[in-house]
C-alpha positions as CSV (number, residue, x, y, z in Angstrom):
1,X,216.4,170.2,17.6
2,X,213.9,172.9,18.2
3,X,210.0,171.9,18.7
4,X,207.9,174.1,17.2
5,X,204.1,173.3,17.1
6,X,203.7,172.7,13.4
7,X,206.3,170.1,13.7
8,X,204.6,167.7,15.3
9,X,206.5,164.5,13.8
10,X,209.6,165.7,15.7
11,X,207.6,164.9,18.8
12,X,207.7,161.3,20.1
13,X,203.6,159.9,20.4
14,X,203.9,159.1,24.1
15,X,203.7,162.7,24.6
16,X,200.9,164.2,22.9
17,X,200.3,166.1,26.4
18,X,203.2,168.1,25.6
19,X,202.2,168.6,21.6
20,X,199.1,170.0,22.3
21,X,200.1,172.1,25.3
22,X,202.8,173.2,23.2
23,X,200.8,174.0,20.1
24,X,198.3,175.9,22.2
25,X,200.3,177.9,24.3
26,X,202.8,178.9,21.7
27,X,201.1,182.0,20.5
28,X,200.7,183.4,24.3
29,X,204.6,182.1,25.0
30,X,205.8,184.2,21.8
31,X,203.7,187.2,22.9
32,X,205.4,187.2,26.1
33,X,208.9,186.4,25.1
34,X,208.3,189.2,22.5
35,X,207.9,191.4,25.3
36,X,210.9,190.4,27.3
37,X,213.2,190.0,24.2
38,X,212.0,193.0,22.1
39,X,212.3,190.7,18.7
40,X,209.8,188.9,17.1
41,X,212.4,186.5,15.8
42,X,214.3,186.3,19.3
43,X,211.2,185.9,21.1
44,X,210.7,182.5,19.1
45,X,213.9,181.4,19.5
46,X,213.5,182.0,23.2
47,X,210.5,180.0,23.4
48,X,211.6,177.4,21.6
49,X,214.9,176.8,23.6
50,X,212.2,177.1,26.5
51,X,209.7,173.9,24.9
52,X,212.9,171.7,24.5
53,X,214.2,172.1,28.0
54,X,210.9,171.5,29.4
55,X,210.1,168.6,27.3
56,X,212.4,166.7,29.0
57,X,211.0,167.2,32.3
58,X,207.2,167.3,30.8
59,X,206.0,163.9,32.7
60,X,207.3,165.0,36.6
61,X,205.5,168.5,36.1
62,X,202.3,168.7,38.0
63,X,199.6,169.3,35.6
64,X,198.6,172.3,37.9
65,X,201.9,173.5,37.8
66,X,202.8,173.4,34.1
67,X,202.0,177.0,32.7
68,X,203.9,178.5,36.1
69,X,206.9,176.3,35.4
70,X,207.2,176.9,31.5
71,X,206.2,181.0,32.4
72,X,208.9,180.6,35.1
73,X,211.9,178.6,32.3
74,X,211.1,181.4,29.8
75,X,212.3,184.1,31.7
76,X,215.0,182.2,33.6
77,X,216.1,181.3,29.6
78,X,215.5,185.2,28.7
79,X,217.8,186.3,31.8
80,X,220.4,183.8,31.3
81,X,220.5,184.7,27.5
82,X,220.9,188.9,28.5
83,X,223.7,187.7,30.6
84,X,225.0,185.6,27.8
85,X,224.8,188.8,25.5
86,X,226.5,191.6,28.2
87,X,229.6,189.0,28.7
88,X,229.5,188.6,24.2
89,X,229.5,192.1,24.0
90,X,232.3,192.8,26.3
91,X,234.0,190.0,24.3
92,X,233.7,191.9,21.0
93,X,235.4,195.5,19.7
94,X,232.4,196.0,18.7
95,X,228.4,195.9,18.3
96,X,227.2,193.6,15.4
97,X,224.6,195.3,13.7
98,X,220.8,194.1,13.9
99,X,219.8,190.7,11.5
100,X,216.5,191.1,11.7
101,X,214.2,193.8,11.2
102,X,210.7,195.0,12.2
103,X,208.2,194.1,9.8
104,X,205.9,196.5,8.4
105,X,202.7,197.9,9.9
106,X,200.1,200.4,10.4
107,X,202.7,203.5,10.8
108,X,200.6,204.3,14.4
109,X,200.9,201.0,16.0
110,X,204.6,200.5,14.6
111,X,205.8,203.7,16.3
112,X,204.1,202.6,19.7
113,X,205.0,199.3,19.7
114,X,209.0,200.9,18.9
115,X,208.6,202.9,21.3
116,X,207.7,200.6,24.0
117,X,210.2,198.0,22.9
118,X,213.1,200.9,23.3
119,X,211.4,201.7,26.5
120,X,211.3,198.6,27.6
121,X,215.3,198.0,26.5
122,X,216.7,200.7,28.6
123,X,215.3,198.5,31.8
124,X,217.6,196.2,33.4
125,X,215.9,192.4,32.4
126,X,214.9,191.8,36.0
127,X,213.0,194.9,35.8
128,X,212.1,194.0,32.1
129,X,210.6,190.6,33.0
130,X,208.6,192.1,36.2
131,X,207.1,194.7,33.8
132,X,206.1,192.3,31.1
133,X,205.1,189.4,34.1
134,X,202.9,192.5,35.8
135,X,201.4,194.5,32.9
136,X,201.3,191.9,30.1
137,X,200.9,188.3,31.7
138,X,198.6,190.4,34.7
139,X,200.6,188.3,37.2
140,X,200.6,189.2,41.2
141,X,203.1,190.2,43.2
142,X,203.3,186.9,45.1
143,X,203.0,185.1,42.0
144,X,205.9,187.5,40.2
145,X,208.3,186.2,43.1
146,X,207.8,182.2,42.7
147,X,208.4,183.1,39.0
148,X,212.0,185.3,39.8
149,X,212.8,183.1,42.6
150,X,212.5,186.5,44.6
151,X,210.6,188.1,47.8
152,X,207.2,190.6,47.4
153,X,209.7,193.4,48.7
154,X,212.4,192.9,45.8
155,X,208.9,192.4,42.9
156,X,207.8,195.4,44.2
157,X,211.5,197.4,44.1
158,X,211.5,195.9,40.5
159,X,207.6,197.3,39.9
160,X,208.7,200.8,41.2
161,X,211.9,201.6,39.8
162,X,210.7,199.9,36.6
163,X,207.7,202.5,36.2
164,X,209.9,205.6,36.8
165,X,212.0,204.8,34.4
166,X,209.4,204.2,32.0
167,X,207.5,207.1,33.2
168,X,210.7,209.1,32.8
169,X,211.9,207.9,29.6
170,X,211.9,210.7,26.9
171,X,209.2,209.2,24.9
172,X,206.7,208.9,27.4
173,X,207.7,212.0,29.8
174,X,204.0,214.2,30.2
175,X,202.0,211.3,28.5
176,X,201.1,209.6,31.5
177,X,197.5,210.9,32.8
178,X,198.9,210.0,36.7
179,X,202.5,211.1,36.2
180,X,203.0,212.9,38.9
181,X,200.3,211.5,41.3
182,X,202.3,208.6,42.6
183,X,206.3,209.5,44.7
């Protein structure tokens, strides 16, 4: 059964660590797994598959350690699930359409965020989840690679190519002030 932070009774009360951890860091986890999944509705799935495979493990997690190892399940459970998805679809004769849909918004903020979400989706999700780890978490390089379970060198790859392609992408071509200042 999913946790989710408002369902508190679900959680046994030798582990009110992992309540209130969980019921604080939930709105940052769904920002960030918004980012990597591109859905709102996804993204809490994601996290919540995420809570209930670290609750398990909660009492041998260093306390230091615990927002690197949850950061570091969510996007091994975001990766997994792409790969889940590209074998589906090659399973099926076709695409099932979209259940959910965006919800409404200031018209401005809705065609950015769209934008960047469709941006975002034409990235492969190694590139995906060092874009969102970089630019939205403000994660280092170094600390990128413990995440991925990846060198600097490969982070970095990830970084560059990730940027061209968003730099190149047709909605964003000529908007960036340093588009052509960087090879």
């Amino acid at each position: 059964m999913p946790l989710h932070p408002t369902d508190a009774s679900q959680v046994p009360s030798d582990s009110g660590d992992f309540a209130a951890y969980a019921t604080g860091a939930w709105p940052r986890l769904v920002r960030t797994a918004h980012m990597l999944t591109g859905d709102f509705h996804e993204a809490e799935d994601l996290v919540q598959t995420t809570l209930a495979k670290v609750y398990p493990r909660w009492r041998r997690i260093p306390h230091d350690d615990v927002d690197f190892y949850v950061r570091r399940s969510l996007v091994n459970n975001n990766l997994s699930r792409v790969r889940k998805r590209r074998v589906a679809h090659l399973l099926m004769p076709f695409v099932p359409e979209r259940v959910h849909q965006r919800e409404p918004g200031h018209a401005e903020a809705v065609e950015q965020r769209a934008a960047l979400d469709q941006a975002l989706a034409a990235l492969s999700a190694r590139q995906r989840a060092v874009m969102v780890l970089r630019y939205w978490e403000d994660l280092g390089e170094a600390e990128i690679a413990e995440v991925l379970g990846c060198s600097v060198g490969t982070v970095k790859t990830h970084a560059r190519r990730g940027l061209e392609a968003l730099r190149a992408h047709p909605l964003f071509a000529g908007r960036h002030p340093v588009s052509g200042a960087r090879p």
